[in-house]
Each structure stands twice: as C-alpha cells, then as structure tokens.
N, C-alpha and C positions, 0 to 999 in steps of 0.2 A: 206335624200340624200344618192345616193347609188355609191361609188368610187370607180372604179378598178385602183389598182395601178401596176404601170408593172417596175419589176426589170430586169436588166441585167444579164448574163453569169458566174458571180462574187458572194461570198459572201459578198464584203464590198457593191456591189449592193444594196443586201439585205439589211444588216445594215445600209446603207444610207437612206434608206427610209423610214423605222421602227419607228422611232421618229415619224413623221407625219401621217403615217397608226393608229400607235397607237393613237395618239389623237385626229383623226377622229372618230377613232372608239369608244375611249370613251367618245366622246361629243353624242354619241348616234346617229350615222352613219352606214347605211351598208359599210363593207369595205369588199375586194378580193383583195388579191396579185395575181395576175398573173407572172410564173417566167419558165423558161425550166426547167425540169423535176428534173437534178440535181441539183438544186437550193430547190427544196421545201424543206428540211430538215432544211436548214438555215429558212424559212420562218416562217418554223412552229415552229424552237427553241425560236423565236421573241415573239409567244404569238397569231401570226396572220391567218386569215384563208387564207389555199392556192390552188392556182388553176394553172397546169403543163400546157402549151402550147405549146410544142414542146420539141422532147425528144432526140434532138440535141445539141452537148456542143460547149463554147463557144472557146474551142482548134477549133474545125472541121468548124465555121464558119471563123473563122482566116485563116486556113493555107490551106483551100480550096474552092476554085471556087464552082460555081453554077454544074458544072457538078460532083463535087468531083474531080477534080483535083489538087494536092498538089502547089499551090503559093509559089514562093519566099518571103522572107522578103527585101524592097531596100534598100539601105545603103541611098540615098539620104531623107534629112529631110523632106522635102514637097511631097515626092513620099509618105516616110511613111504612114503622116496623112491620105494620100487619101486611103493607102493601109486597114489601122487601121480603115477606114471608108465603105469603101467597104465590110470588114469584118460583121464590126457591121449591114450594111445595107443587108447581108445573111440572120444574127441572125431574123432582123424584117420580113422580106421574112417568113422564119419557124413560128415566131410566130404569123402571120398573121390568119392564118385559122381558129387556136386554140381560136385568139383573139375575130375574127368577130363570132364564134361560142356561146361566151361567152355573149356577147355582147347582142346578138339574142336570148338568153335566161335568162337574167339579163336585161338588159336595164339600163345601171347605167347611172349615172346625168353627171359625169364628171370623165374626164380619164387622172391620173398621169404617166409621163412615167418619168425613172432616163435619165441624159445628153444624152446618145445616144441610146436612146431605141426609135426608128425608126416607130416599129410600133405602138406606140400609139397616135399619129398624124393621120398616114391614118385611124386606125380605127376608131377615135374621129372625125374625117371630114366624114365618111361615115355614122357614128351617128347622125351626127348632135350634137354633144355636144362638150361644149369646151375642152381643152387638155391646162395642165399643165406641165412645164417642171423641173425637180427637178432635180438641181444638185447634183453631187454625194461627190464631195470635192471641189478642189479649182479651179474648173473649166476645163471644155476642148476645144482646140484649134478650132475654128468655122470651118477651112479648113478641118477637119473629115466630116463635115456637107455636103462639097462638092464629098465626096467620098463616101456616103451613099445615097446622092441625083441619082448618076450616076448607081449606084448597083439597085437599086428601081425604075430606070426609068416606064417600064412596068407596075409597079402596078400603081405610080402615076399618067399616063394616063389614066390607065382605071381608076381609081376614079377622073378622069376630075382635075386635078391636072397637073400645069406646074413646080412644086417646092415643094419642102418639105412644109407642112403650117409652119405658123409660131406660136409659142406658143399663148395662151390667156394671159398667165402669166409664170415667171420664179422665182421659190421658190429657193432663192439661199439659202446654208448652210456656203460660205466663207465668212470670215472676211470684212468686207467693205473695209479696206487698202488692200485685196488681190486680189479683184474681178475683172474678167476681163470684158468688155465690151462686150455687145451684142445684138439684136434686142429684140423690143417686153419691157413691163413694165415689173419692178423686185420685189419682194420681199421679204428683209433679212427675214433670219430664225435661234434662235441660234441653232449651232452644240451641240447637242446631242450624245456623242458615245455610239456605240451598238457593244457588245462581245457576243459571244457564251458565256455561261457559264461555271463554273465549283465551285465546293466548294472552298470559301478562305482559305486560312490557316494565321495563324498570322502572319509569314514574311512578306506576301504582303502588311500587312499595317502598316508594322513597320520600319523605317528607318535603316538599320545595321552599325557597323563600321566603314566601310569604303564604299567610295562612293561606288553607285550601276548605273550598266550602263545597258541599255536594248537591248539587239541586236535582230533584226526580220529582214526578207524578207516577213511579211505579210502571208494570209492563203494559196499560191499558192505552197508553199516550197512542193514537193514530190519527185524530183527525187535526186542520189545523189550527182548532181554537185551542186545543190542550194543547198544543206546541205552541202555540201564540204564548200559552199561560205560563211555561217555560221559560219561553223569551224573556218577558217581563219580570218573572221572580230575579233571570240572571242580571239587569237593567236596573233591578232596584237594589242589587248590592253593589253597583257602580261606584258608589261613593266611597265604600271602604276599599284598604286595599287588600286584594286578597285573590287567589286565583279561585278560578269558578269553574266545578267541573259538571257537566250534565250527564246523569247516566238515564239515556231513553233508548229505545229500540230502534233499530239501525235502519227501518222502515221511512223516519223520521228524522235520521242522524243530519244528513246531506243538508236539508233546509235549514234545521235549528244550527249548523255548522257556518252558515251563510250570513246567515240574520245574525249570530254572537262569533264573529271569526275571533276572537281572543279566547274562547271559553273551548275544552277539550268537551268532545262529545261524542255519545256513541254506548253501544251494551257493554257497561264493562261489572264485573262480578263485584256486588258491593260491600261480601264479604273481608275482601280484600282489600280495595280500595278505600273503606271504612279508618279503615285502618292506619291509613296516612292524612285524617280528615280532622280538620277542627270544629268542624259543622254540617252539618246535615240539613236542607231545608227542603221539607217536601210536606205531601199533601194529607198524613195521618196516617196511613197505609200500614195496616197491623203489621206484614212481614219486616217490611220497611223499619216501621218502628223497633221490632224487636230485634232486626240485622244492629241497629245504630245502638242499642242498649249493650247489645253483644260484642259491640269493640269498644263500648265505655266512650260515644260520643255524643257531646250534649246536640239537640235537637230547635230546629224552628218548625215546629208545624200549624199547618194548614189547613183545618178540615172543611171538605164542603159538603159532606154528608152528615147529615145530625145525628146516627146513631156511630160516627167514632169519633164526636167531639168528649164523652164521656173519657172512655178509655185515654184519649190525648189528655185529657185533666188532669186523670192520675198523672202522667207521668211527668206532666207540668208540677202538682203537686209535692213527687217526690224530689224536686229542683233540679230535672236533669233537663227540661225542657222550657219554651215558653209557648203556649199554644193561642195564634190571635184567630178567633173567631171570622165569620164573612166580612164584617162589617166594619174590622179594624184592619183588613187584608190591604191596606194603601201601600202607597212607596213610603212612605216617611215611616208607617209601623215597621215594616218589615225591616227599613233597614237599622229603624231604632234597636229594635229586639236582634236581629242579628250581631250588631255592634256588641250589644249588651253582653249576648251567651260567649262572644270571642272573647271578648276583655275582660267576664269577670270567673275566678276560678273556680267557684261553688258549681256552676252547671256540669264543668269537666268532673268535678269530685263527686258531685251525685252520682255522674254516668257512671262511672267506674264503681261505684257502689253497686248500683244495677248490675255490671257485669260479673262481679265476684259472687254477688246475688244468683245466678243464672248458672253459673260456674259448678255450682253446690247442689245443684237439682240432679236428679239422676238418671246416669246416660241414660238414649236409647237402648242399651244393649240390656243393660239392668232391668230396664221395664219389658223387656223381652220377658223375661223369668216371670215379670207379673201376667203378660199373656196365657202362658205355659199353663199356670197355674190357674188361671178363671177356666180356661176348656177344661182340664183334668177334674176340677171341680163340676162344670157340667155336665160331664161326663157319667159321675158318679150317681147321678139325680136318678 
C-alpha cells in the first residue's frame, strides 16, 4: 500500500500526523509526507520521508488573496471561520499542482490529508482513490469547510465537483468526551505527542521543590510581542511560589532568558517535561492541549482566537482546566486561576481522567488495519 499524507502550514500539522505516517510505515507501507516547503524540516525531524509541494507559507495564504493582496482579519466570529477557511482553501490552491504531480508519478492507494488540508480531497477524487481525513487536535469548526469550499470553487468545477467531497473516513485523535460532530464515518485514534527533539537533561524528569508551571504560546512564538506575551504570563505568576519553565523556540530563548533570568527556557520536548509539571499555562493550542491531557496535567489557558475558545470550554468543562477569555487575561485573573488549578485536586483528577481516556483509544498501529482495509475495499469497487 502506498499513502501520501499531506500536512498543513504548521508544525503541530506535522506532528499531528506523524504518529500514523509512522506506523503505516512500519507495518511495511510506502509512505510520503507531502507538506510546503517550510514544513519539510519538521517532516524530516519525525523520521519520515518528505516531499515540498509548494514553496508558499502558511502567513501569505492567510493574510493574502489570490492576487497577493493583503486581507483584513474580521472582528465578527462567523466572518472569521469563513476568513480562516478561505485562507486554508489558497494553501490547497498552491499545493495542488505539486500534489497531482506527485501523484502521477507515485500513484499511491490512498491519500491522508490533516483537518483542513483542502487539497487532498480534490486530488484523491481526481485519482480515484479514497481520501482520509485526520484530525489535528480537538477538532475544527465545519463552517472553515464553508470558506475553503468558496475559495476552491474553480478547481472543484473543473474536477466535476459541486462541493468539497466528503471524506471515506475520519481518523479522529480527540478524546471521545471532546469530539465534535461531523459527516462521513469516524475513527478514534489514541493521541500520540510528537516534539521536535532535543537531548534531556535530568531536571526534565525530575520533579523540583516547588511546584513547576510550564508557560508556552506553542512553536509560532517569533516576533517580540509574543515573547513579550511570555514575559508577562511568567510575571504574573510571581506571586506564587513555584518554578516557571518556558518552553519557546530557541530563536527567542536568549531574550525571554534575559527579561525572566529565574525562569528555565528554551525547546524543550513537552512530552516529557509535561510530565514533571503541575501546570501548564499557555495559549489554547490544540496539540498543546492535547500533549497536557496526555500526561494528566491540569491546564490554564488562553485563547486569542475565537475559533479555539470552544474546544478550551470543553475541556474547562470536563474540570481539567480553567479557560479565561481576552478580557479576563489580567495579572490578578491569571494568577487567581493558576493559584486555583495548583491548590485544588479536582483539576489534577479530571486530567488524569482525560489521560486513561486517551489511553483507551486505539493505537496507531491498530488504525493501520483500518487503512489496509478502506483500499482493499476500494479496490474491489
């Protein structure tokens, strides 16, 4: 069986998908990540072989039209998705040609695309093979669907297409209690996290003193207001006592290292680090989230995007978290609710419920057999 799997714009793209590339491929599978250009690095740090489709980033399908013209961001919720989708629906635009090129010289069985990777639908429909849809966390809002469908009109015509198709299957990675509803048959999968590497050092797997709290905005931290925004999260849990550890990309280690000399910083893998942690506070960040579900630690998040204050709800709702809105983001919220998730033991006990949750889903390698079986099936047609 030969799978192309096609990431998104993002590194947690990547690492979203990585779990299951990987154990396709070691059930003795051909496997291709397909991914835009500045993605391959993360690809190839996975272990997997990769292949650049478009050498366009996932900023310049955002915040620019089809002509390269600079888009607003709307302040309205429902403009957003569609905005968010339109975007995404660029990215598949770019990586089309690269796709169907690939395609026509590989011929693979069946084509994995992550939640909103757009073009591996039209190409898996102009193949004739089925097309899988792999979520990336804990889901995204179906109305992006509607704004990537609108962006892609043109191509889906001419591949005789009135609508996006609809998956043959959807390999979810959320939690059953988190999962949102959607078309098309599902398939739990447990969450797997996947880090960049870096060598351990014994701290990371040793509990310290005094509680330890993990502050991240995730791998997109480059410029200095997100690193400002760091600063300050680590600032406002000054009051408690607790050690503070930043995990940001080491592009930005040096500075935020300066501005919090108490606080350790720098890439460090957070699967592992999770793991000696009594807190997590960061910005909502699906993979993020679903790393801190996976070592059963309770959460403070943050969201400044409206389509993953939903998802943060849930998981506030299942009490493993507390999620404060923009407008409750102060020092005194922040360090109230952090105080709060340290001292009281319901958060730690929900997480851990989350993680025995996730525990129970079925490996990667399991869902492999469910691959196996959709092509055999097409096969037959």
């Amino acid at each position: 069986m030969k799978i192309v799997f096609l990431t998104g714009g993002s590194p947690a793209t990547v690492f979203a998908l990585a779990p299951l590339a990987s154990a396709t491929r070691l059930a003795g599978h051909e496997v291709l990540v397909a991914s835009p250009s500045d993605m391959t690095s993360y690809v190839l740090s996975t272990g997997l072989p990769s292949v650049a489709v478009t050498d366009g980033t996932m900023r310049d399908f955002m915040f620019q039209d089809a002509d390269g013209r600079p888009v607003a961001i709307p302040t309205a919720p429902d403009e957003r998705l569609l905005f968010n989708g339109r975007g995404f629906g660029r990215l598949a635009r770019a990586c089309l040609p690269g796709l169907r090129s690939l395609a026509a010289d590989w011929e693979p069985d069946l084509m994995v695309g992550g939640s909103l990777c757009y073009a591996a639908p039209v190409a898996a429909h102009e193949l004739g093979a089925p097309w899988v849809r792999h979520t990336w966390d804990l889901g995204e809002p179906l109305d992006i669907d509607a704004g990537a469908a609108s962006e892609l009109a043109p191509e889906l015509a001419d591949a005789g297409l009135d609508g996006m198709p609809a998956a043959d299957l959807w390999v979810d990675v959320c939690p059953p209690s988190l999962q949102i509803s959607g078309p098309g048959p599902r398939q739990g999968m447990r969450f797997v996290p996947y880090n960049q590497r870096r060598p351990l050092e014994p701290w990371m797997r040793r509990r310290g003193e005094r509680p330890r709290v993990c502050v991240t905005a995730g791998s997109r931290v480059s410029g200095q207001d997100e690193a400002a925004g760091l600063v300050a999260l680590v600032r406002a849990l000054s009051s408690l006592n607790v050690e503070c550890v930043i995990a940001a990309p080491e592009a930005v280690a040096d500075a935020l290292g300066k501005a919090v000399p108490d606080a350790r910083v720098g890439w460090f893998p957070l699967d592992t680090l999770l793991t000696t942690c009594d807190l997590i506070v960061h910005h909502g960040g699906g993979q993020t989230t679903l790393t801190a579900l996976h070592a059963g630690v309770p959460q403070l998040l943050l969201p400044t995007i409206p389509k993953m204050v939903p998802p943060c709800r849930g998981v506030e709702e299942r009490g493993a978290a507390i999620t404060l809105p923009q407008d409750r983001q102060t020092v005194a919220d922040i360090a109230q609710a952090a105080e709060s998730l340290l001292t009281t033991p319901g958060p730690r006990a929900a997480a851990q419920k989350m993680r025995a949750e996730i525990a129970q889903q079925p490996s990667p390698a399991q869902v492999v057999e469910v691959l196996e079986n959709l092509v055999r099936s097409a096969n037959r047609r």
